[in-house]
Structure formats: structure tokens, C-alpha cells
C-alpha positions, 0 to 999 in steps of 0.5 A, a space after each residue: 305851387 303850394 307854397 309849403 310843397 314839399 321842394 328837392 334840390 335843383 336839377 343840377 344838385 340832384 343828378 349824378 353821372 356814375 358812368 362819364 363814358 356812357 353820359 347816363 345821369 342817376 338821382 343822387 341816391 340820398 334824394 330819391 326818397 324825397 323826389 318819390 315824396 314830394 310827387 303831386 299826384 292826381 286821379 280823373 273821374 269823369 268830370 272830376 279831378 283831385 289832386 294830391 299835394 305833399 306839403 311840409 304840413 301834410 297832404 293837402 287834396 283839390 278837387 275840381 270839377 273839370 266840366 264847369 272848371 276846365 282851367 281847374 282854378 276853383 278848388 270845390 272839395 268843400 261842396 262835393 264831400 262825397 266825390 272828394 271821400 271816394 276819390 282820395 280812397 282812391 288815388 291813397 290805395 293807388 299811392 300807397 300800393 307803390 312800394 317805393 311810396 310806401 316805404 318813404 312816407 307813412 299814412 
């Protein structure tokens, strides 16, 4: 995990049983835009793969290529700008069409 990801409570902190009866658990309505927020989210196009990283600096995006880099541990972003510019419009139009997504956090 990055080491700037953007973090929510622990489970236990998060969660509320607004029935006791019927054991339904609930995220605490003051988290949910934050657990919306810090989502890793990612977008596979054939061999590639980009992820996408909330930090408390920014979006951080990875690509990988999964072919030659199955266990994706060599970020290739900086050698494939190209992937990387058609992928992140991608997954953002995909992001941000969320309208949960789209409220909590701006481009």
C-alpha cells in the first residue's frame, strides 16, 4: 500500500447495527464518503493494467504490463505514455460517471 493512501477507521469503528434484531451491519453514515473516496480502482486492457491510487497528496495511476509482468511489481507508466493517457481517460470517465464518486471528490 502506498504509503500516503488515503486510510478510514478500522472495521470495528466503522460499522453500525442500526437493527440489534435482525444483525444488519451499516457503515457509519460520517465514513461513507470517505471509504467511496479511498477505493483503489483499476481498468485491464488486454496486456494492460492501470490502477488507480487516492492519496492525501492525489491520484497516484500505475500501469503495468501484465504479459512480461504477470505479478504486476514494475510500474511502466513512464515507457508507455500513450497506454497510460488512453487508459486513465478511461477508468476517470468510468470514476467519475459514479454519482457517489462524483459528489465526494473533485477532478
Amino acid at each position: 500500500m502506498h504509503p500516503h493512501h488515503v486510510h478510514y477507521p478500522e472495521f470495528l469503528d466503522l460499522i453500525d447495527i442500526p437493527d440489534k434484531l435482525s444483525g444488519t451491519l451499516c457503515i457509519k453514515q460520517e465514513y461513507s464518503d470517505l471509504i467511496i473516496r479511498a477505493k483503489d480502482r483499476s481498468i485491464r486492457a488486454g496486456q494492460w493494467k492501470l490502477i488507480y491510487i487516492p492519496t492525501t497528496q492525489g491520484i497516484i495511476y500505475e500501469l503495468f504490463n501484465t504479459h512480461s509482468d504477470p505479478g504486476c511489481k514494475k510500474e511502466c507508466s513512464s515507457a508507455n505514455p500513450a497506454v497510460l493517457t488512453d487508459l486513465k481517460e478511461k477508468l476517470d470517465a468510468w470514476i467519475y460517471s459514479d454519482p457517489l464518486m462524483s459528489k465526494t471528490v473533485s477532478k
